[in-house]
VOPAGU-2260 file (C-alpha; in pm, 1 decimal, decimal comma):
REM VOPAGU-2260
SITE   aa  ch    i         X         Y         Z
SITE  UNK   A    0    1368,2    -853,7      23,2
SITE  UNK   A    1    1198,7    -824,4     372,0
SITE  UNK   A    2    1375,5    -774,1     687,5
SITE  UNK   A    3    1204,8    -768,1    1007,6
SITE  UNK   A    4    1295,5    -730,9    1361,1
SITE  UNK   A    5    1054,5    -900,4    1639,0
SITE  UNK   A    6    1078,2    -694,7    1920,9
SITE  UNK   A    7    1304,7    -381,5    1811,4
SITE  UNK   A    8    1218,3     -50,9    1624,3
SITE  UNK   A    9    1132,1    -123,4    1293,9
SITE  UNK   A   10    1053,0    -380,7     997,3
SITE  UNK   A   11    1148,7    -259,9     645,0
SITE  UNK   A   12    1012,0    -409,2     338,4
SITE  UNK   A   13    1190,0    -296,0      29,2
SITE  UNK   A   14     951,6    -317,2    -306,6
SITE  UNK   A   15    1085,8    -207,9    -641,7
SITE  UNK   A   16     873,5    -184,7    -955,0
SITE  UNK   A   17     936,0    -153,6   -1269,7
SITE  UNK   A   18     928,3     146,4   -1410,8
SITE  UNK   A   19     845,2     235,3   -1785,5
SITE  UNK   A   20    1052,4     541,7   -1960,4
SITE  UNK   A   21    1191,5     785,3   -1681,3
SITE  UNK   A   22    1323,8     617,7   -1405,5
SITE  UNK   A   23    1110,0     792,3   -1063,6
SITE  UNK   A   24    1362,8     843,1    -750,0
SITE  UNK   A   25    1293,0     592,3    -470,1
SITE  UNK   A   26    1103,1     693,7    -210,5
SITE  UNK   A   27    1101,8     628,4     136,7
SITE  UNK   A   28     760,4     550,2     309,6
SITE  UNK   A   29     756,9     551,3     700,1
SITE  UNK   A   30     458,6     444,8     877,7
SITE  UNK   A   31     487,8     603,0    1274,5
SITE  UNK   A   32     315,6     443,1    1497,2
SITE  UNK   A   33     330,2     144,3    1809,2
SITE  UNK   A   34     177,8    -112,7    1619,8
SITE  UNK   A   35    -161,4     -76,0    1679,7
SITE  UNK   A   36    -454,4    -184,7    1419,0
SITE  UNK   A   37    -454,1     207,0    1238,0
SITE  UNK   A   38     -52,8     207,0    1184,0
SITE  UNK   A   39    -105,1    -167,1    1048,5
SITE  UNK   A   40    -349,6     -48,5     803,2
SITE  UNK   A   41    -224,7     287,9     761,9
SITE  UNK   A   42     102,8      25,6     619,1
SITE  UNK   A   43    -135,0    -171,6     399,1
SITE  UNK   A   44    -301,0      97,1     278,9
SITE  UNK   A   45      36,4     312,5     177,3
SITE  UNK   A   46     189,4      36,3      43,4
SITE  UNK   A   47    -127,3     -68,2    -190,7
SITE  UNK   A   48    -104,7     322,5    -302,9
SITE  UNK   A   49     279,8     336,6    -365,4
SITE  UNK   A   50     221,7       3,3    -611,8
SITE  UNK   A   51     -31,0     184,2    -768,4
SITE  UNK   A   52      85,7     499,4    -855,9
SITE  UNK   A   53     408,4     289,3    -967,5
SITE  UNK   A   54     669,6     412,8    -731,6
SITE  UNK   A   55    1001,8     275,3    -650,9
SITE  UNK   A   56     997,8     239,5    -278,4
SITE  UNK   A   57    1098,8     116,8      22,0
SITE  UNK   A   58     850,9      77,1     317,5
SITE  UNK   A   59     986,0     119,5     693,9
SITE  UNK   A   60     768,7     105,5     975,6
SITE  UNK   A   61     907,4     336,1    1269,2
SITE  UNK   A   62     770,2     164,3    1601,9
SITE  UNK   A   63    1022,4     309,7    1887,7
SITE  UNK   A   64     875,4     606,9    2074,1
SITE  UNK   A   65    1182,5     788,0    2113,7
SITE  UNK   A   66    1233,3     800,7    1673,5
SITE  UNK   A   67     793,4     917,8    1638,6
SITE  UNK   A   68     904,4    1171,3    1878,2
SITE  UNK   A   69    1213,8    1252,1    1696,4
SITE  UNK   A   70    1000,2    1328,0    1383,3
SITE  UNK   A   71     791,7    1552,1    1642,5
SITE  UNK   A   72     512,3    1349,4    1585,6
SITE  UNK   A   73     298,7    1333,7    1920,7
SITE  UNK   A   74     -36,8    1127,2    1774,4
SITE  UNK   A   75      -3,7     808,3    1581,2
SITE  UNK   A   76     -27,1     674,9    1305,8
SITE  UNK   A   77     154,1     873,8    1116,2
SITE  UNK   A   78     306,2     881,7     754,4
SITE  UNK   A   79     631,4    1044,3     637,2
SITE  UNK   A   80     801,7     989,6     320,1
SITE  UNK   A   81    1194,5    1063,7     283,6
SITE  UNK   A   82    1185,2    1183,0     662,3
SITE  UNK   A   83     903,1    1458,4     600,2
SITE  UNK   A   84     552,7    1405,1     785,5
SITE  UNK   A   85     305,1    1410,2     557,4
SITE  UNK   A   86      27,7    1361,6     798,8
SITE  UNK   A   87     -10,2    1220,8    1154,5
SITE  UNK   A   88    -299,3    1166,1    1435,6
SITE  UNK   A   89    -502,4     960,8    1181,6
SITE  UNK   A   90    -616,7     689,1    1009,5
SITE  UNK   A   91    -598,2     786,2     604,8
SITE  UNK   A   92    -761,3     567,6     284,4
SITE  UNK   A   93    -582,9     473,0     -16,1
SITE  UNK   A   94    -693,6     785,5    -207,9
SITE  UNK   A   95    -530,3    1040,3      78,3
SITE  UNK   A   96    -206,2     847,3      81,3
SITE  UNK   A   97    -190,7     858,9    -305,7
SITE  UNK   A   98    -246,3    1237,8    -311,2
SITE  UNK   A   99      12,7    1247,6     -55,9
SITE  UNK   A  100     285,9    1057,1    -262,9
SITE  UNK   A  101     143,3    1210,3    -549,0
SITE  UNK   A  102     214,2    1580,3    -475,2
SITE  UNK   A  103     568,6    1489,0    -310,8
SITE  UNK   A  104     693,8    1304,9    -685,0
């Protein structure tokens, strides 16, 4: 289930996976950042680590100034999960991210 909106604040892309024995809460990945080519791949590159580590989540990418700001986030991109900042001002690989998710199971 995707939804997308062209020239607003955010796109959301919900991805579920199925989980074997304990069910894991869902998370909820935020990518902050305009748009540029880091948030884009910061996106990719937290999504292909969520699937990985075989989270439940859903991805929402936080484009309007005024919400980075609200998450006191002043360099972009950045990458919050369930409204915490987990790191912002640059561009992370697959391995940071899944340390990131990894420590905030």
């Amino acid at each position: 289930m995707s939804f997308f909106r062209l020239c607003g604040a955010f796109a959301t892309q919900k991805a579920l996976t199925p989980s074997v024995g304990r069910r894991k809460s869902m998370k909820k990945i935020q990518i902050l950042g305009t748009g540029c080519p880091k948030c884009k791949k910061l996106a990719e590159v937290a999504e292909a680590a969520a699937r990985e580590l075989g989270l439940e989540f859903e991805l929402e990418k936080v484009t309007d100034i005024a919400r980075i700001v609200d998450f006191g986030v002043m360099a972009t991109p950045a990458l919050a999960v369930d409204g915490q900042v987990l790191s912002a001002g640059k561009a992370l690989t697959k391995e940071d991210v899944m340390k990131l998710l990894s420590a905030v199971r």
